[in-house]
C-alpha positions as CSV (number, residue, x, y, z in Angstrom):
1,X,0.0,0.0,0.0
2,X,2.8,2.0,0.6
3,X,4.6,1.7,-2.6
4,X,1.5,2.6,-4.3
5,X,0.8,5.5,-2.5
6,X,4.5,6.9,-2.9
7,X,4.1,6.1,-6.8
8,X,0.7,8.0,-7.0
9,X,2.5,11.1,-4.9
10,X,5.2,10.7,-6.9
11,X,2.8,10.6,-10.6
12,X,0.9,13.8,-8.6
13,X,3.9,15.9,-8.3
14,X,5.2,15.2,-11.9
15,X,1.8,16.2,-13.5
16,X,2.3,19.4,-11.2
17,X,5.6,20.4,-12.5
18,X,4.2,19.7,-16.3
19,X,1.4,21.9,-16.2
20,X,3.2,25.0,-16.5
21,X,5.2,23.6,-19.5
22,X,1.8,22.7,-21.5
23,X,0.0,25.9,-20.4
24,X,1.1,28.3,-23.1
25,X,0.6,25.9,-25.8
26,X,-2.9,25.8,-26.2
27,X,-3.4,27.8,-29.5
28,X,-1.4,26.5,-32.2
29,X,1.9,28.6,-33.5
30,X,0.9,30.7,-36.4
31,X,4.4,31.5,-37.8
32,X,7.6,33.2,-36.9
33,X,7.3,37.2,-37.1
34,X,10.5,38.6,-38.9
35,X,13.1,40.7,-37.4
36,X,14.3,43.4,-39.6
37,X,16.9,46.6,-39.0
38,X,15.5,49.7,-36.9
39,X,14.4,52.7,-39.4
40,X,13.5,50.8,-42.2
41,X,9.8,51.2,-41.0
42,X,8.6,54.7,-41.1
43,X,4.6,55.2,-38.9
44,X,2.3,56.9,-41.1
45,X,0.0,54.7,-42.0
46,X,1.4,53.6,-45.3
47,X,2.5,50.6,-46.3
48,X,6.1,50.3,-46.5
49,X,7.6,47.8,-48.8
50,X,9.4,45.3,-46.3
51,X,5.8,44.5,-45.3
52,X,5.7,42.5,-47.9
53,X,7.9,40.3,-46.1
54,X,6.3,40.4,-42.8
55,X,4.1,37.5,-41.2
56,X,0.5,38.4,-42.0
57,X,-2.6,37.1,-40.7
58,X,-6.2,37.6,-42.1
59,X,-9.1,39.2,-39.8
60,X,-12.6,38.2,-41.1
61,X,-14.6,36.2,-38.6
62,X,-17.6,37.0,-37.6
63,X,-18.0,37.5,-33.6
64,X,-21.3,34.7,-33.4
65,X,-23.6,37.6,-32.1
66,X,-22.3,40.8,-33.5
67,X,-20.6,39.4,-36.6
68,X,-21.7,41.6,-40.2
69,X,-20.4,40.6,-43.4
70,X,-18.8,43.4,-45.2
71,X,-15.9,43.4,-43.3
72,X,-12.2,42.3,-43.3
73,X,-8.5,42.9,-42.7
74,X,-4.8,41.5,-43.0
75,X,-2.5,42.6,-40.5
76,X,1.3,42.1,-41.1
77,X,3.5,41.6,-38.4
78,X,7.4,43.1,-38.2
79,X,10.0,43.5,-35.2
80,X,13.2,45.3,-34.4
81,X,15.4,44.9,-30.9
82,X,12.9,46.4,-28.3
83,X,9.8,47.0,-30.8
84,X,6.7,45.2,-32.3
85,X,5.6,46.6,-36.1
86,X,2.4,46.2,-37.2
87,X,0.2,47.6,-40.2
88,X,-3.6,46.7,-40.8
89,X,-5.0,47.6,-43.3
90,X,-9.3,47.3,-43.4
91,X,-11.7,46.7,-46.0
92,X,-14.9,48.5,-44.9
93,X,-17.5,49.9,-47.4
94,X,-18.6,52.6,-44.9
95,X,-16.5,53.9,-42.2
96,X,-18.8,56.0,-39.3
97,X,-17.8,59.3,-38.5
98,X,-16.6,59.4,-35.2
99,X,-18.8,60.6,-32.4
100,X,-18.0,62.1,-28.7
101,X,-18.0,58.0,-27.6
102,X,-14.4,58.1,-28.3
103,X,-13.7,59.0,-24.8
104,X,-16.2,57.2,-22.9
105,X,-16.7,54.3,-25.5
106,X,-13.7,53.7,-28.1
107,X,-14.7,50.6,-29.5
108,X,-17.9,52.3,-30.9
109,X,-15.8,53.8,-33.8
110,X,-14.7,52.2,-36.3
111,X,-11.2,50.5,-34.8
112,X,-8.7,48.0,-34.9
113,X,-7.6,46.0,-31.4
114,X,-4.9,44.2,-30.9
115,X,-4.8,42.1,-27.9
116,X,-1.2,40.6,-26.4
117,X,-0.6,38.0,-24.0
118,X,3.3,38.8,-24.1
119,X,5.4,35.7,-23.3
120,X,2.3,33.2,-24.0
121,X,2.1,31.8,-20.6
122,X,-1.6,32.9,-19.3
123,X,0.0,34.5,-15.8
124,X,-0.1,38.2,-17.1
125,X,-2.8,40.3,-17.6
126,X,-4.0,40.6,-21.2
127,X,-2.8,44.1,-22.9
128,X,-5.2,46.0,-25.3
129,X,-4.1,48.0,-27.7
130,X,-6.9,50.3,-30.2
131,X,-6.5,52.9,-32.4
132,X,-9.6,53.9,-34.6
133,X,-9.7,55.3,-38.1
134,X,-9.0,59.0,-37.3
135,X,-5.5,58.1,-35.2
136,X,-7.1,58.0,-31.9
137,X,-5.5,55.5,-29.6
138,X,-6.5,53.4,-26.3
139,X,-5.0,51.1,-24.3
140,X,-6.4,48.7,-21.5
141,X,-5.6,46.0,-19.6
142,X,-7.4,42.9,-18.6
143,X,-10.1,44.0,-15.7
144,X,-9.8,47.2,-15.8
145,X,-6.6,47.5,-14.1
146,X,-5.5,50.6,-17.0
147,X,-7.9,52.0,-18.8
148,X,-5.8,54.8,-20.8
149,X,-8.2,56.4,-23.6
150,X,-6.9,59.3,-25.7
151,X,-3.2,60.8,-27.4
152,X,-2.4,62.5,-23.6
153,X,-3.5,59.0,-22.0
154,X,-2.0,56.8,-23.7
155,X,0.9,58.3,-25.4
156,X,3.0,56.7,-23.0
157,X,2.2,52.8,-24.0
158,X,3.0,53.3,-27.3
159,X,5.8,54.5,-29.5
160,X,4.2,55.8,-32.3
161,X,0.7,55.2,-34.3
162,X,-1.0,56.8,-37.2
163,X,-4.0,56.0,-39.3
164,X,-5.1,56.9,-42.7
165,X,-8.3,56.9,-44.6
166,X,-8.9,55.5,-47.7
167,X,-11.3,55.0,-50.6
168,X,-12.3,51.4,-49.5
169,X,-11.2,51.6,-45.6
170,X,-8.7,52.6,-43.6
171,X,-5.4,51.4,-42.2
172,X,-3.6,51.2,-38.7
173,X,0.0,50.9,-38.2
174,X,1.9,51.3,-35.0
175,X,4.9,50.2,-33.1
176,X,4.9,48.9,-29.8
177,X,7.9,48.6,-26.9
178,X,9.2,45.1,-26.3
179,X,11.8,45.9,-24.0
180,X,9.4,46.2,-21.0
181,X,8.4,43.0,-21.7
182,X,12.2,41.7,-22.0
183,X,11.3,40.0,-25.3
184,X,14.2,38.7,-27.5
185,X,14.1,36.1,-30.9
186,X,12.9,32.8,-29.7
187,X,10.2,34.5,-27.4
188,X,6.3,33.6,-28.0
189,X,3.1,36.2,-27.8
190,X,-0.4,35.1,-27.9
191,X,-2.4,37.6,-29.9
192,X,-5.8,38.1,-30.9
193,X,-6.9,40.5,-32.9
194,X,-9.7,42.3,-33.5
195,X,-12.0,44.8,-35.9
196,X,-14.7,47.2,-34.6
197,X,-17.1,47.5,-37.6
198,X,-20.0,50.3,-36.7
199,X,-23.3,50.4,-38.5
200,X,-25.7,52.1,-38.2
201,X,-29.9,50.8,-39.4
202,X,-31.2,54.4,-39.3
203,X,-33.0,53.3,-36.1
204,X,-29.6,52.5,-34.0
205,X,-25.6,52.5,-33.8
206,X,-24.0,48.9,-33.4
207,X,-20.9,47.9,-33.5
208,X,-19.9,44.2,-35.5
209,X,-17.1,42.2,-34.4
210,X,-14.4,40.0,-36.6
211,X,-11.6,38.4,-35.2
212,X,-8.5,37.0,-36.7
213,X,-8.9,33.3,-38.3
214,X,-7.5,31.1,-35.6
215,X,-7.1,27.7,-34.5
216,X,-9.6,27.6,-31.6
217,X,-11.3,31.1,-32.8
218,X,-11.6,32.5,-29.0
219,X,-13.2,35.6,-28.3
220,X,-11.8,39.0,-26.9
221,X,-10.4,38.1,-23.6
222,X,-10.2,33.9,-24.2
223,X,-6.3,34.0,-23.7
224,X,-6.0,30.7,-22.9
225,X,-7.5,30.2,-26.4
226,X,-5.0,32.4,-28.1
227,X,-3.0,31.3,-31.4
228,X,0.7,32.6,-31.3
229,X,3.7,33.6,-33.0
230,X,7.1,33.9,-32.1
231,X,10.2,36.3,-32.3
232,X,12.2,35.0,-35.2
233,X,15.6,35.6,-37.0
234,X,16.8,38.5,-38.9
235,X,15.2,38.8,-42.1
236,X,18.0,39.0,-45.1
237,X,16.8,41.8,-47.0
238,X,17.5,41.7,-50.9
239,X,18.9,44.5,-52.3
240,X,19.6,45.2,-56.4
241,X,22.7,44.4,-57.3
242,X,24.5,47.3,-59.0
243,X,24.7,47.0,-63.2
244,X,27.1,45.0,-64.4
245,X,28.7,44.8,-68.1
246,X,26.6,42.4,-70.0
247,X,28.1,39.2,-70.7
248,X,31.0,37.8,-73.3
249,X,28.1,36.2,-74.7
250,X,25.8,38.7,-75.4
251,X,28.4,41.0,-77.1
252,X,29.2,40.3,-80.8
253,X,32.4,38.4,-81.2
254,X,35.6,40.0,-82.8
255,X,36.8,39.2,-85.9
256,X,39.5,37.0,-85.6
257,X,43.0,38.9,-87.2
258,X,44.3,38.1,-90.3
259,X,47.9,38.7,-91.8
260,X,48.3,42.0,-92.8
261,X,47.3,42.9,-96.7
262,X,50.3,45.0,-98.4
263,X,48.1,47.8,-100.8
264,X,48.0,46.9,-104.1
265,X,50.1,49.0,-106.5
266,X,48.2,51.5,-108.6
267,X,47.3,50.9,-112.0
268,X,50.0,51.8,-113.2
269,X,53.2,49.7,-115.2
270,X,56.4,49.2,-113.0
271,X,58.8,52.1,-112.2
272,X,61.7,49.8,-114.0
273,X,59.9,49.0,-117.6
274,X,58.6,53.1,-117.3
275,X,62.6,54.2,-117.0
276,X,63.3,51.8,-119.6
277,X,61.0,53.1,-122.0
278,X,61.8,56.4,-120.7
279,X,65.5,55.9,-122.1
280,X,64.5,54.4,-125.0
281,X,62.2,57.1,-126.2
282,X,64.8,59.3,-125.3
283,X,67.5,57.6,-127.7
284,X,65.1,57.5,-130.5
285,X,64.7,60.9,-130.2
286,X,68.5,61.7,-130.4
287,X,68.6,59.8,-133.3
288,X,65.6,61.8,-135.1
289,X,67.6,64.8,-134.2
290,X,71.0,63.5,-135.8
291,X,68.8,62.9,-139.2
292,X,67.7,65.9,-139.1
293,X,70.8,67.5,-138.9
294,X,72.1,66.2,-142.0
């Protein structure tokens, strides 16, 4: 009886010490977010061409009660020592104006959130971070324990945002410091993130819902749900190599050289036979002359 209760203690204790290891594993891995150079990104709410490199994720499912279905985004995720890049950019056929709620109700404007559980371990409270269409930005943590709503606010939890209106949406970008969270390559954050879409039926003003596509699809504040990504290597940008003189192939061979061609003599008959003659006419003529002299 004894051995088998020291083997079940034993078996207890193990299962203990592995529950920590499993507990941040629960979403799946959705890729490895490149690390690029500091200033190559510029925070204006344009895309920048590295982006195209970046890890991106698509944001188009419907919240079950509050989902619409006009609606989407693709975020792309960047980062450089000490700083988290990301640019959304939202497909929305009619964006809201904004209304005095920004203050007192941010997600009723048209808004992207962006929820972190940095280090992907479930112990921390969950960080929101929203900025709407017109550049106005938020930030809140899990409970209630910040609540941080406009540029004087929250300045101070990011390190720079912009937004920018456009023809068929609107985009976000922003940049966000790591190095609180003493973050390095290798690391894992937990993310969900989230569109406010805001409608309005000429009776009332709702706001619609889409997540990012996910493994488990949790909700806002499900962290234990949450897919996520990880820190990863240096991204090896490509840069144009400089012109270069076409190939051997490509240019028109040489003629090969030949022995050199002495000029042909002019028409003319040889200097030797023209004296000869020359001497000759001469002689006749002396001859003509003797004649004549007789």
């Amino acid at each position: 009886m004894k051995k088998v209760l020291l083997f079940m203690s034993a078996l207890l204790m193990l299962l203990t010490l592995s529950l920590p290891v499993f507990a941040g594993e629960e979403g799946a891995l959705i890729g490895e977010v490149p690390m690029i150079d500091k200033g190559i990104v510029v925070i204006d709410g344009e895309m920048d061409d590295i982006y195209s490199q970046a890890l991106t994720v698509n944001i188009n499912v419907p919240h079950p009660q509050f989902g619409g279905t006009d609606t989407s985004g693709v975020a792309y995720m960047l980062w450089t020592e000490g700083a988290w890049y990301v640019y959304i950019e939202v497909k929305d056929a009619e964006v809201l104006e904004a209304t005095e709620n920004q203050m007192t109700a941010p997600w009723f404007t048209d808004s992207v959130e962006m929820m972190f559980d940095f280090g992907n371990m479930h112990t921390d409270l969950v960080k929101q971070y929203r900025v709407d269409y017109t550049g106005f930005p938020c930030y809140y943590e899990e409970g209630g324990a910040v609540e941080a709503y406009g540029v004087d606010a929250a300045s101070k939890y990011y390190d720079e945002y912009a937004a920018r209106k456009n023809s068929d949406g609107y985009s976000i970008e922003m940049m966000i410091d790591l190095d609180k969270f003493a973050l390095t390559e290798g690391d894992s954050i937990g993310l969900q993130l989230q569109i406010n879409d805001i409608g309005n039926d000429d009776i009332t003003t709702y706001a619609g819902v889409y997540y990012m596509e996910s493994s488990l699809q949790p909700t806002s504040w499900d962290v234990e749900k949450y897919d996520y990504v990880t820190l990863g290597a240096k991204l090896v940008v490509e840069t144009e190599a400089p012109a270069t003189q076409a190939p051997a192939a490509d240019i028109p061979a040489a003629a090969e050289p030949t022995a050199p061609v002495t000029p042909a003599a002019p028409a003319t008959a040889d200097m030797s036979i023209l004296t000869a003659v020359a001497i000759l006419a001469l002689s006749a003529g002396a001859v003509i002359a003797s004649k004549k002299k007789k």
